[in-house]
C-alpha positions as CSV (number, residue, x, y, z in Angstrom):
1,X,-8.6,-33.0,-3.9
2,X,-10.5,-29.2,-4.2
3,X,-10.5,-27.7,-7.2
4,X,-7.7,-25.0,-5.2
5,X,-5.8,-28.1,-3.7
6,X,-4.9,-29.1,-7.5
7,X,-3.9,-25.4,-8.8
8,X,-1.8,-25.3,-5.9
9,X,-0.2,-28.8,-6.8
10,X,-0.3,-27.9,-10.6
11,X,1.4,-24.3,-9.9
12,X,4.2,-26.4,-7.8
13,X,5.3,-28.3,-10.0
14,X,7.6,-28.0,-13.3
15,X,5.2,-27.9,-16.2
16,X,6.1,-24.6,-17.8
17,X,2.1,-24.4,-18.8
18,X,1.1,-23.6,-14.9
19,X,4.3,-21.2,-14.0
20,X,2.6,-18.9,-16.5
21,X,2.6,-15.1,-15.5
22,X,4.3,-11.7,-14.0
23,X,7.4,-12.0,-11.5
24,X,5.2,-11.6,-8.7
25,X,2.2,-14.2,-9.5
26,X,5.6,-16.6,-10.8
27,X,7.0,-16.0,-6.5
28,X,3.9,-18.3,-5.6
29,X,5.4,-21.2,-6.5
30,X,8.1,-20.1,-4.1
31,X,5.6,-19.1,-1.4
32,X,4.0,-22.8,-1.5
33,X,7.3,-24.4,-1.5
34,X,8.5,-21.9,1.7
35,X,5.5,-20.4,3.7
36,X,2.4,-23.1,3.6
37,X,0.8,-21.8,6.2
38,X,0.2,-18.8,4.2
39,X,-1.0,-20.6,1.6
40,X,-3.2,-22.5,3.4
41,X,-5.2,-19.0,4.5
42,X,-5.2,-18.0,1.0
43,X,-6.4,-21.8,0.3
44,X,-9.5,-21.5,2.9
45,X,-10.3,-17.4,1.8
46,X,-10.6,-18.9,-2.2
47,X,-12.7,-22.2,-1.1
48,X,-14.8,-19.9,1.0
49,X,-16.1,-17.4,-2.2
50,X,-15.5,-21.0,-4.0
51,X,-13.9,-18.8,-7.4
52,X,-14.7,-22.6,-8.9
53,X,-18.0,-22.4,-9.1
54,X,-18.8,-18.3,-9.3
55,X,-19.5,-18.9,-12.8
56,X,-16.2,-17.0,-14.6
57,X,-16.3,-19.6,-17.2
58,X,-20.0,-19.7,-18.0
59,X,-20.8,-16.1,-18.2
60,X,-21.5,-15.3,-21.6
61,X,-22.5,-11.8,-20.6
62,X,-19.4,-9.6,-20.2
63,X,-20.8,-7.4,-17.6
64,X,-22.1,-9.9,-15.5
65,X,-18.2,-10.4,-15.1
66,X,-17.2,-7.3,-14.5
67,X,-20.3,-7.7,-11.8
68,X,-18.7,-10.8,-10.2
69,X,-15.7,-9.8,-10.5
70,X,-15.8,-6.0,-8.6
71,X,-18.2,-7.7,-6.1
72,X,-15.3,-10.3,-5.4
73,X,-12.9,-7.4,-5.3
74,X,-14.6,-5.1,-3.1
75,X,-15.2,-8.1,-0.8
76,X,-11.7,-9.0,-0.9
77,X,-10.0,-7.2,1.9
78,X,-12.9,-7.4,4.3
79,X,-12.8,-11.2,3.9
80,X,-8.9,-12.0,4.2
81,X,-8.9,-9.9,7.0
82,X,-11.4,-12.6,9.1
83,X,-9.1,-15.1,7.6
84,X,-5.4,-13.4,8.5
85,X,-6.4,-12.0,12.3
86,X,-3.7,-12.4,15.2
87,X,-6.0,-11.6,17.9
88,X,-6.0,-7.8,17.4
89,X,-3.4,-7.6,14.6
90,X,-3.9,-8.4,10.7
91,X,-1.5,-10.0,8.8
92,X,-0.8,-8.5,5.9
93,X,0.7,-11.3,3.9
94,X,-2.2,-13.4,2.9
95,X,-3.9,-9.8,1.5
96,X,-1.2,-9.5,-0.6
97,X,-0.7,-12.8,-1.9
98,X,-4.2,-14.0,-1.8
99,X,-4.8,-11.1,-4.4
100,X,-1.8,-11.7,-6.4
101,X,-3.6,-16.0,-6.0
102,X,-7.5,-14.3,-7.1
103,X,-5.7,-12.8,-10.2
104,X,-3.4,-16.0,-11.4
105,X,-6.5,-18.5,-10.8
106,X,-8.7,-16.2,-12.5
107,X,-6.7,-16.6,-15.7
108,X,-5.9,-20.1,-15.4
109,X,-9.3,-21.0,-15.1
110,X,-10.8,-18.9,-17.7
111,X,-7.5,-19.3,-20.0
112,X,-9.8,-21.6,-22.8
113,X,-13.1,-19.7,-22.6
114,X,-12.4,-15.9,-21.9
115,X,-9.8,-13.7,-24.4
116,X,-6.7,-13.0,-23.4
117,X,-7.5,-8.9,-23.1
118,X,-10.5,-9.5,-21.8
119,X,-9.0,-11.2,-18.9
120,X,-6.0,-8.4,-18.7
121,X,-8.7,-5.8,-18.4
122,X,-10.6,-7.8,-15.7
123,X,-7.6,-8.6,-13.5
124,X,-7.3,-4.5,-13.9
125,X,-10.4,-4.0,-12.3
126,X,-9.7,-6.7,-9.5
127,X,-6.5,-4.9,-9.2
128,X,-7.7,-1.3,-8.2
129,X,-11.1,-2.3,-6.5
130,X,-9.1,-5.1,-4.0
131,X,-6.8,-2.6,-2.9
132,X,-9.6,0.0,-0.8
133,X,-11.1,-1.1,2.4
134,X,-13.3,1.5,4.2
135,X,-14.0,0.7,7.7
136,X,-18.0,0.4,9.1
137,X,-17.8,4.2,9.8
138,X,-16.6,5.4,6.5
139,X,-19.0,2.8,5.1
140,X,-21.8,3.9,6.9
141,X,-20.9,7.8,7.1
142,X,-22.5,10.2,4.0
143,X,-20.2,10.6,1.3
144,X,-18.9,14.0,2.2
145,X,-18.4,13.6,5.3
146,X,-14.5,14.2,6.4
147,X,-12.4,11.2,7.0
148,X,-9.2,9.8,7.7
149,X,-6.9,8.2,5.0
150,X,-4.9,6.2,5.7
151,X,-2.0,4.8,2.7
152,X,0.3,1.6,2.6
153,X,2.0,-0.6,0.8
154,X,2.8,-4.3,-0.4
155,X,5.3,-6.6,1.3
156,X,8.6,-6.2,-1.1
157,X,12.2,-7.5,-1.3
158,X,10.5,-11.5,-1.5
159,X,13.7,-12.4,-3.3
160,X,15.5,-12.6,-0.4
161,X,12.7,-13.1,2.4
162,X,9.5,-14.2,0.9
163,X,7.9,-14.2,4.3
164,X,8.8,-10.7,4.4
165,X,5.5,-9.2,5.8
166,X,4.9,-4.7,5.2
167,X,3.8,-3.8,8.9
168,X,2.6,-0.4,7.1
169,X,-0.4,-2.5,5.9
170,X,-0.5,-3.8,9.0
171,X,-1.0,-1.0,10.9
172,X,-3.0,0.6,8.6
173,X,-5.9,-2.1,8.4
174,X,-5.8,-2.9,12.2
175,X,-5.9,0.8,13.2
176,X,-9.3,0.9,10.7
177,X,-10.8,-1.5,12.4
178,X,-9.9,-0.3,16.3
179,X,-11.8,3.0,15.1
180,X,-14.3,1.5,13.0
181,X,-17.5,2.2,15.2
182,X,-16.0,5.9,15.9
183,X,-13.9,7.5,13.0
184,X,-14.2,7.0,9.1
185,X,-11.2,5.7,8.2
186,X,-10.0,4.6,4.4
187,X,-7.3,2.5,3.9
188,X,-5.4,2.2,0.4
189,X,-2.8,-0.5,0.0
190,X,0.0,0.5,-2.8
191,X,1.7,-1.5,-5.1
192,X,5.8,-1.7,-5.0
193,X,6.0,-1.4,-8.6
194,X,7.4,1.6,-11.0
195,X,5.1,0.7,-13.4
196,X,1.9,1.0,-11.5
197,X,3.0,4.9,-10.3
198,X,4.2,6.1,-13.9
199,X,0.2,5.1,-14.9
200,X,-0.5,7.4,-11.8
201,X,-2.2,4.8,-9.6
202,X,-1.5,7.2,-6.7
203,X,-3.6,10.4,-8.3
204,X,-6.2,7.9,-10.0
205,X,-7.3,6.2,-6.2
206,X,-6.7,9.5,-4.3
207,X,-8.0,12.4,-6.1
208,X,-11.5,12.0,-6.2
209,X,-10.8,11.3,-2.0
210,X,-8.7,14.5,-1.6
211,X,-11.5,16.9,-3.3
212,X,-14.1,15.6,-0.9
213,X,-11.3,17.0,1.7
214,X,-10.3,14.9,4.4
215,X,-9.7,15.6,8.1
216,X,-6.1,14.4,7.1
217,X,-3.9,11.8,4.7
218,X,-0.9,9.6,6.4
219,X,1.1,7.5,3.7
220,X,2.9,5.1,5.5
221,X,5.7,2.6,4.5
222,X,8.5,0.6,6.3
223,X,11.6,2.2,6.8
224,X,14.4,2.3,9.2
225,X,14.5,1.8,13.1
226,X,12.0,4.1,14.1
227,X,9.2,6.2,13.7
228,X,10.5,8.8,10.8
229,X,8.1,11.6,9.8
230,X,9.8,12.1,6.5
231,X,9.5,16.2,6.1
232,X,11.2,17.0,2.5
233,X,10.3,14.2,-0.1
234,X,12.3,14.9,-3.1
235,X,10.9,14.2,-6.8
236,X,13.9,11.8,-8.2
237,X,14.1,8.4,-7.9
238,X,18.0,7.1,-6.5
239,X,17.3,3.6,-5.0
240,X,18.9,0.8,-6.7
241,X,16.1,-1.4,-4.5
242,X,14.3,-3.3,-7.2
243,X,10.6,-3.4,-7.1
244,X,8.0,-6.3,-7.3
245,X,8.8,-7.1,-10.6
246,X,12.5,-6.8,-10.2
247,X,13.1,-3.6,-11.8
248,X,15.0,-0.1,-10.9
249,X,15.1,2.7,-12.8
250,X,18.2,3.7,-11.3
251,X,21.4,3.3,-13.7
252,X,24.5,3.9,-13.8
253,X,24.2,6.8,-11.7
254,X,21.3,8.6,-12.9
255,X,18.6,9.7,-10.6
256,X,15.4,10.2,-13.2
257,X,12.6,12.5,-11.5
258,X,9.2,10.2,-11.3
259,X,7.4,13.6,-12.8
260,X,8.5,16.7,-14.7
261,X,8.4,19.8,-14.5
262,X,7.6,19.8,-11.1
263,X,9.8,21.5,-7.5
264,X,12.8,19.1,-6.5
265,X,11.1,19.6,-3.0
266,X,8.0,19.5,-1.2
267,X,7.3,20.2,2.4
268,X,4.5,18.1,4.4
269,X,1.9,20.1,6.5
270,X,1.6,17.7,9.4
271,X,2.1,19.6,13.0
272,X,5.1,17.9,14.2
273,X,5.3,19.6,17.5
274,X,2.4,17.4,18.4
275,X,4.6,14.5,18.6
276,X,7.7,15.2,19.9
277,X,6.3,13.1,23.6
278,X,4.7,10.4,21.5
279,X,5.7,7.4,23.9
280,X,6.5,3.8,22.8
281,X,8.6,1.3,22.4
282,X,10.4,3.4,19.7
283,X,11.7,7.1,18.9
284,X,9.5,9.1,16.9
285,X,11.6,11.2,14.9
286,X,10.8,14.8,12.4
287,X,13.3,13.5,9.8
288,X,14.4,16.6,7.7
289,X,17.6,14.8,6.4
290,X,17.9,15.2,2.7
291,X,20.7,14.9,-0.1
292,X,21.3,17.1,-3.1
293,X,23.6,17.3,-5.9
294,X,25.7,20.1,-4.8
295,X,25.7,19.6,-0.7
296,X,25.6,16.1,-0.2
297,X,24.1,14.8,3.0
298,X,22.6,17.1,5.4
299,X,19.8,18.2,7.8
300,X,17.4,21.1,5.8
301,X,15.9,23.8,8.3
302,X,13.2,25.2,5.5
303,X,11.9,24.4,2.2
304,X,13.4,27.9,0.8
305,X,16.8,26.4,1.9
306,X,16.4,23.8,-0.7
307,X,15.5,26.3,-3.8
308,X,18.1,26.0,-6.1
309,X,18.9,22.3,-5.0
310,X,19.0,19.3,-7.5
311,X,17.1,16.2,-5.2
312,X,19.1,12.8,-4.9
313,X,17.3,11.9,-1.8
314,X,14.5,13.1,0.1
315,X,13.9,12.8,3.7
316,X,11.9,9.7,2.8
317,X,14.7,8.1,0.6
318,X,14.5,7.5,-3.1
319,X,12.2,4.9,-3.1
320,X,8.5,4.7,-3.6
321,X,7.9,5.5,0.1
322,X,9.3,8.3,-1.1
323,X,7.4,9.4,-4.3
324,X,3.9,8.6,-2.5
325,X,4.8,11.2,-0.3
326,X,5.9,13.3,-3.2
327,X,3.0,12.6,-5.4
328,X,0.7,13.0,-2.3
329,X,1.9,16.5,-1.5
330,X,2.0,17.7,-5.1
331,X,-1.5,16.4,-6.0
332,X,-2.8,18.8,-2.8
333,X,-0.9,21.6,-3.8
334,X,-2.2,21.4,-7.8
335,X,-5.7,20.9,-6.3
336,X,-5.3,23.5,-3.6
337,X,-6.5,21.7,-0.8
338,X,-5.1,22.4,2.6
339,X,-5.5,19.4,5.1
340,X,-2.7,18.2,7.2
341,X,-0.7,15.5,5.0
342,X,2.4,14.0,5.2
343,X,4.8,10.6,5.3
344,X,5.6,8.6,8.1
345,X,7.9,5.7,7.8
346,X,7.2,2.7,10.5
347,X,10.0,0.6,11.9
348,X,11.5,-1.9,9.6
349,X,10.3,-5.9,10.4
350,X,11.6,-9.3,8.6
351,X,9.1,-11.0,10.1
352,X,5.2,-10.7,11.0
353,X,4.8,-11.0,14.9
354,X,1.6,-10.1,16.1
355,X,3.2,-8.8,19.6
356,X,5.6,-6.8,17.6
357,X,3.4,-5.4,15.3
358,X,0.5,-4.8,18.1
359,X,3.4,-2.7,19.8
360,X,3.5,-0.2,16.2
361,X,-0.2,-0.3,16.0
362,X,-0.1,1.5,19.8
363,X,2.1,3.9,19.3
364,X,0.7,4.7,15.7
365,X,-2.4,5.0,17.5
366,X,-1.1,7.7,20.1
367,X,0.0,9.6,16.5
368,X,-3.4,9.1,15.2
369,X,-5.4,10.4,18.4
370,X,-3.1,13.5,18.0
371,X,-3.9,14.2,14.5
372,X,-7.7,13.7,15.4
373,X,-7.5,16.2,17.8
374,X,-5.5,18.9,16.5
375,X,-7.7,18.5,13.3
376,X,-11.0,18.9,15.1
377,X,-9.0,22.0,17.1
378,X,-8.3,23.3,13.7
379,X,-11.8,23.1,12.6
380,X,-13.4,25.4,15.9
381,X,-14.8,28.8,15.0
């Protein structure tokens, strides 16, 4: 039996000592149990880097683990990517769990020769640097040259569905790689957790990208039934959904702001009027449906018409979805940059088909070869 056969064995069975961890590392006991062929892919990405023998344990130097471990990161998407391909699609599922995997092995195998914060602070680094992949063009491109970026997040709601796939993260990764040869394209894959956006892990990964001004940002999430540019994304959080660790801040009512002292409001930039004969399998949609203390439910016409309001929901809900598209917009307007931004939510999926999800990637695409355009129209003297 491999070394990754016996965690896998070890972390399925009742000993207390190997259930060890966050809510989300603690659901792979769940995912071994339910989905084994995903664990399987994450079995064969781990064997391949062979985290066994890398030499966690043996390092006595500390930066020569930081080196290992960033150089593991950085190769982490890129590698589960080879390993999770549907033909033209990725699977999102084995990213996500594979990291969640790198992180709980890490610690388990380095639980009797590396500290405790040591460890914390490694599994921080793994964290951040896992969750970029830049595509060969970006890679290959000069630093300031403009580029695409591209946002997503994290499958969520595994308590009821742990095969629950994100095709945002989907899209997002498989739409890289179509343009990798052609157009720099980054991709940033988001938590679903409160506690990762109150340390402001959406300004920390995007800012330095926003001042080297890209040709345009897309945060994308799953949503509803169709494709829903989200136009007015409100600051207050008002979804009882819990996150990936099972918490809400939503209670008994109250609808706390994610930031203060800051507009109930903001407005995207993207052009809608580009998109209105986007074809595909479904509608795409200019959502401007919002809801506010006062008026309830209803469809705004302009950003003034909201002055004065008090934000339960946005267009893009009161979820995270939401607040990347809040903290997105704000961070542009406080750094006064100008390029097209906004949210779009992508139809709603239980579970990861590859014909289903090759069917979003399309019609994202036909979004995408809009926004290139009108950009590079924007940019003629």
């Amino acid at each position: 039996m491999t070394v990754m056969m016996e965690f896998w064995e070890r972390l399925a069975g009742n000993n207390p000592q190997h259930i060890r961890g966050n809510i989300e590392q603690r659901r792979l006991r769940v995912l071994y149990q339910e989905a084994p062929n995903i664990c399987k892919q994450i079995t064969e990405f781990a064997e391949r880097i062979n985290l066994a023998q890398v030499g966690f344990g043996r390092v006595a130097d500390q930066a020569s683990l930081d080196q290992i471990l960033v150089r593991e990161a950085e190769a982490f998407i890129p590698t589960m990517m080879k390993v999770c391909s549907h033909g033209k699609v990725i699977d999102d599922r084995p990213i996500y769990w594979g990291r969640l995997f790198t992180q709980y092995f890490f610690n388990w195998f380095n639980r009797g020769s590396v500290p405790r914060v040591a460890r914390t602070d490694l599994c921080a680094i793994h964290e951040l640097t896992s969750r970029h992949y830049a595509n060969v063009a970006a890679q290959t491109a000069s630093i300031n040259e403009p580029r695409v970026i591209l946002t997503a997040f994290d499958p969520f709601l595994l308590n009821t569905n742990i095969q629950q796939c994100n095709p945002s993260a989907s899209i997002a990764l498989t739409l890289a790689e179509i343009y990798q040869n052609s157009i720099p394209i980054d991709v940033f894959i988001f938590p679903v957790r409160y506690r990762a956006f109150n340390k402001g892990i959406v300004e920390q990964m995007l800012k330095p990208r926003f001042e080297r001004e890209p040709l345009f940002v897309l945060t994308m999430s799953r949503g509803r039934d169709n494709f829903e540019f989200e136009r007015f994304v409100g600051r207050r959080r008002s979804s009882t959904a819990l996150d990936n660790l099972d918490y809400s801040p939503v209670k008994d009512g109250c609808y706390p702001p994610c930031l203060s002292k800051c507009p109930e409001f903001l407005e995207f930039t993207l052009p809608t009027e580009i998109f209105v004969d986007v074809e595909g399998a479904w509608k795409t949609l200019d959502n401007r449906t919002v809801i506010t203390k006062a008026r309830g439910k209803f469809e705004a016409q302009s950003l003034k018409e909201l002055e004065g309001e008090v934000c339960i929901q946005g267009s893009g809900g009161g979820f995270l979805s939401n607040e990347i598209a809040y903290r997105t917009r704000l961070l542009q307007k406080q750094m006064n940059k100008s390029f097209p931004i906004g949210h779009l939510h992508v139809p709603k999926v239980s579970k990861f088909s590859p014909n289903e999800m090759w069917k979003m990637v399309r019609q994202t695409s036909d979004i995408l070869d809009r926004l290139l355009e009108y950009c590079r129209g924007q940019q003629k003297p």
